[in-house]
PLY file of the C-alpha trace (Angstrom):
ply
format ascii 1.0
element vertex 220
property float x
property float y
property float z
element edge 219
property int vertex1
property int vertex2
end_header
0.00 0.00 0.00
1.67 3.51 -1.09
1.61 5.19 2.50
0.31 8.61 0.10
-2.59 7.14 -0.26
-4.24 6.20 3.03
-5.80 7.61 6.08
-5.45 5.30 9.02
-8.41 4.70 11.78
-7.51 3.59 15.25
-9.41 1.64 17.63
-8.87 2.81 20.66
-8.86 0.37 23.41
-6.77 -2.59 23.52
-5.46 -1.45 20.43
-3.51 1.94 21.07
-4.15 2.33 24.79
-4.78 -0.55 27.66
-7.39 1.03 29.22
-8.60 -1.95 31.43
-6.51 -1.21 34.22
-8.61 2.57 34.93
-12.10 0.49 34.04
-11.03 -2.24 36.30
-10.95 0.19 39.27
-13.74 2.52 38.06
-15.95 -0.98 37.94
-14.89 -2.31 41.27
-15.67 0.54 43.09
-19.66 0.27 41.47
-19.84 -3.18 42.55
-18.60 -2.41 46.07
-21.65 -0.01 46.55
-24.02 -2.39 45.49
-22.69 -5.38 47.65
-21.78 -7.31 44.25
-18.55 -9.70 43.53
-15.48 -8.00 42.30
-13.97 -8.64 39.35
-10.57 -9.76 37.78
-8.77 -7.41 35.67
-8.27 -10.56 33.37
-11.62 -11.25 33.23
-13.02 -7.29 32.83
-11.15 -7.18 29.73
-12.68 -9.79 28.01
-16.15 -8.08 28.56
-14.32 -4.55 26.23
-15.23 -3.81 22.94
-19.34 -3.00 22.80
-19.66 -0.08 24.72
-19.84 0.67 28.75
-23.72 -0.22 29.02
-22.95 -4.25 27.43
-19.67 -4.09 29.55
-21.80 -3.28 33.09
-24.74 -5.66 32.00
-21.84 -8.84 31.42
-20.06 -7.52 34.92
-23.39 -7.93 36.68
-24.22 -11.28 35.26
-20.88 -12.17 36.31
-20.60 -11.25 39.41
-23.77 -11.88 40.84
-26.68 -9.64 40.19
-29.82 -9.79 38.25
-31.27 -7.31 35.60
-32.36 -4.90 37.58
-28.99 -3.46 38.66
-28.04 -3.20 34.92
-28.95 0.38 34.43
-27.81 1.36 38.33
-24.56 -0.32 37.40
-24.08 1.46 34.35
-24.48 4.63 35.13
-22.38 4.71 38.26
-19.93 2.76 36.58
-19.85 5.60 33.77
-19.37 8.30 36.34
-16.69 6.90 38.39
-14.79 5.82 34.85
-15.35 9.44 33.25
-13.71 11.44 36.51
-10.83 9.33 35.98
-10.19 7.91 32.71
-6.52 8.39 32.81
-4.60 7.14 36.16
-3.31 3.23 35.35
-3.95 2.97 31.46
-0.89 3.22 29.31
-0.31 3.15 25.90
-0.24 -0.93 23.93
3.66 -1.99 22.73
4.64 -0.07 19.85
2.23 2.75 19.67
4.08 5.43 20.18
6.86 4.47 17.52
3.96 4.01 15.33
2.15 7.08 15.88
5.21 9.43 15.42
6.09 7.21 12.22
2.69 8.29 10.90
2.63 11.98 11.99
6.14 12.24 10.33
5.00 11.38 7.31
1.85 13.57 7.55
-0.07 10.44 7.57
-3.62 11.48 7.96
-4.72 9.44 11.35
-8.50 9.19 13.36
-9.83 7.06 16.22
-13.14 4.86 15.92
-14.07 4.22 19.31
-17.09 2.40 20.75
-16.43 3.74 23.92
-18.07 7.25 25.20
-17.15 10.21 22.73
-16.62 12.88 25.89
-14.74 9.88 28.00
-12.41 9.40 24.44
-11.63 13.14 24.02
-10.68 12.85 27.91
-8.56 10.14 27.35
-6.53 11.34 24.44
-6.27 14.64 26.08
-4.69 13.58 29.21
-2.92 11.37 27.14
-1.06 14.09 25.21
-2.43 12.16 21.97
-4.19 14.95 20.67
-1.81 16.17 17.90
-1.86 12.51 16.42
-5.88 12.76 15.17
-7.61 14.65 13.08
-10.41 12.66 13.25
-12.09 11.12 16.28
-15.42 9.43 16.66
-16.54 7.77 19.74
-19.89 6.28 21.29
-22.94 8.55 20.61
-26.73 8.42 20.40
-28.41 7.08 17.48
-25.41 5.78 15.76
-24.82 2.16 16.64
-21.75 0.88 17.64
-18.75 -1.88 15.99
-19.17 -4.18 14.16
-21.92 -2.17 12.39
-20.53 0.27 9.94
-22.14 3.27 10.89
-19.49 4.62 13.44
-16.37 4.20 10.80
-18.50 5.81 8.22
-18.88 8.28 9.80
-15.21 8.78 10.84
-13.90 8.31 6.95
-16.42 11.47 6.18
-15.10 13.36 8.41
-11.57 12.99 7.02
-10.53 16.34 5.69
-7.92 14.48 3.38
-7.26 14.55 -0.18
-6.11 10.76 0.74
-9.09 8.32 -0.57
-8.22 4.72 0.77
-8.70 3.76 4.77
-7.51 0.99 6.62
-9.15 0.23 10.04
-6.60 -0.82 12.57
-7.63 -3.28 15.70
-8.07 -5.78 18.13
-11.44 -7.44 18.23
-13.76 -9.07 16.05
-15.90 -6.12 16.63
-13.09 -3.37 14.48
-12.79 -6.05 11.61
-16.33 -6.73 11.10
-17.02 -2.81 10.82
-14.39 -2.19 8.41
-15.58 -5.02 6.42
-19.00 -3.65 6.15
-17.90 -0.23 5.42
-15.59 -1.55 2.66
-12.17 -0.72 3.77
-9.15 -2.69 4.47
-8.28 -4.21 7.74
-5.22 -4.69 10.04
-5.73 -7.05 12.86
-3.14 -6.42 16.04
-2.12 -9.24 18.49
-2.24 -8.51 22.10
-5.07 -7.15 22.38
-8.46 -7.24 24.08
-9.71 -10.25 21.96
-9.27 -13.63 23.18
-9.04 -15.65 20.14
-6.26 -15.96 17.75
-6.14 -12.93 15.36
-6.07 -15.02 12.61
-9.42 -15.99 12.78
-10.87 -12.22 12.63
-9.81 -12.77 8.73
-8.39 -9.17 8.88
-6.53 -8.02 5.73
-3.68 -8.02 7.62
-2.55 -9.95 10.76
0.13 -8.24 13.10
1.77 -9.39 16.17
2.58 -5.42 17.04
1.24 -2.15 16.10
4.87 -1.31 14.81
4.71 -4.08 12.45
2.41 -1.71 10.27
4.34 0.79 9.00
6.12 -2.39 7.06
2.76 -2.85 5.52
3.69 0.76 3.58
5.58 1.72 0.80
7.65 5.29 1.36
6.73 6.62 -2.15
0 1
1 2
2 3
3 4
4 5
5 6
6 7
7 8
8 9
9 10
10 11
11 12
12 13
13 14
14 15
15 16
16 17
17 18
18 19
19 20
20 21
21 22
22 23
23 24
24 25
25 26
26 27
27 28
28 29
29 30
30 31
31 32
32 33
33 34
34 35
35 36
36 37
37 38
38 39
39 40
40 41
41 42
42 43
43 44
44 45
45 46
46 47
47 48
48 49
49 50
50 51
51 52
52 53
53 54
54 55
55 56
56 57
57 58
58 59
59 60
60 61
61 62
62 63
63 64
64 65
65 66
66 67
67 68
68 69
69 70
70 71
71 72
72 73
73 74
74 75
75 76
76 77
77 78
78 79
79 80
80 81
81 82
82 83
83 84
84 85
85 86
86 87
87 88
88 89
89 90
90 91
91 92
92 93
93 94
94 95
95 96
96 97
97 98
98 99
99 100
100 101
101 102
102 103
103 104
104 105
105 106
106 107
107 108
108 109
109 110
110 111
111 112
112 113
113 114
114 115
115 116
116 117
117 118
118 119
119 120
120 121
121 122
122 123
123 124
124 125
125 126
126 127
127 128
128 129
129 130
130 131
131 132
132 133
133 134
134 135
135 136
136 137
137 138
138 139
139 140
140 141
141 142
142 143
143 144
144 145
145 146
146 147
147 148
148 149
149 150
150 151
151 152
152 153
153 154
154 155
155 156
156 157
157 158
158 159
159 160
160 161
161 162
162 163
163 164
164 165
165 166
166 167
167 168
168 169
169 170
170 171
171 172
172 173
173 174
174 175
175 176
176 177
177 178
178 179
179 180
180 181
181 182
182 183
183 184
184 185
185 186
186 187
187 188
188 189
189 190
190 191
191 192
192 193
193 194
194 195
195 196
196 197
197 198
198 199
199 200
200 201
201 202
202 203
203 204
204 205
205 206
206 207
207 208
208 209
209 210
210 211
211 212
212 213
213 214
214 215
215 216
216 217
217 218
218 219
């Protein structure tokens, strides 16, 4: 692929930041207050990936409550997440190489996030990630989330980009699906949130880290 070409979407968690660790204590403290189970760190990141109100329902399932905590859960668990998005989390191998590879080459780059759109801007601001995106769409009403297409859609329109090729980088099941269904290519990183073997996401492209991309790119 002629790197000139391209603009690149980002997932965002599991794929360029591991998040899990500020959800892990965000969620804990939730279940505390409502006398519920706590909940591995191991195990709270294979619930990531469709949004924070299928996260909380799966966490209450797990750890012992019935339906009717679902919403409670949920929206407590979104509070004490959003006041402190950015304490534990740090950035997945090879980001950071990758990022500054891309912004060097006025590459132009966007996030695709099915996590909370004011949480996301939170979380790349504290980050110091900003500079790296022109383009970043996260969780909103009436647009529904990875795997459907609607979400990276909507990023690749808001590209301002003379560039007129995308590739969808992530993790999950949920990142290939919706770049399959919005018709662009596909990069599939290891490590991740996902806890089957990236092969069988049938991504474009398979990766075993985020640096391994930029080989996917000819310097033309």
């Amino acid at each position: 692929m002629r790197i000139k070409d391209y603009n690149i979407i980002f997932d965002l968690d599991g794929t360029l930041v591991h998040s899990v660790p500020d959800m892990h204590n965000a969620i804990n403290k939730t279940l505390k207050k409502y006398n519920l189970n706590s909940i591995s760190e191991s195990k709270l990141q294979t619930f990531v990936g469709e949004g924070m109100l299928s996260l909380s329902k799966r966490v209450v399932d797990y750890c012992g409550g019935n339906q009717h905590l679902y919403d409670l859960v949920y929206i407590d668990y979104r509070q004490n997440y959003s006041e402190k998005p950015f304490k534990y989390s740090t950035l997945m191998s090879g980001v950071k190489e990758t990022l500054e590879f891309f912004y060097e080459k006025n590459v132009p780059m966007g996030i695709c996030t099915n996590k909370r759109q004011f949480v996301t801007d939170m979380l790349i601001d504290q980050m110091n990630l900003k500079k790296y995106f022109s383009v970043i769409v996260g969780a909103r009403d009436n647009i529904p989330l990875k795997p459907q297409p609607d979400m990276v859609q909507l990023a690749m329109r808001q590209f301002d980009s003379i560039n007129k090729s995308f590739v969808m980088v992530g993790d999950t099941i949920n990142d290939i699906a919706s770049a399959k269904a919005a018709h662009i290519k596909s990069v599939a990183i290891a490590g991740g949130y996902t806890d089957v073997d990236i092969q069988t996401l049938e991504a474009d492209y398979s990766l075993e880290n985020m640096k391994d991309i930029i080989s996917l790119f000819e310097d033309d």
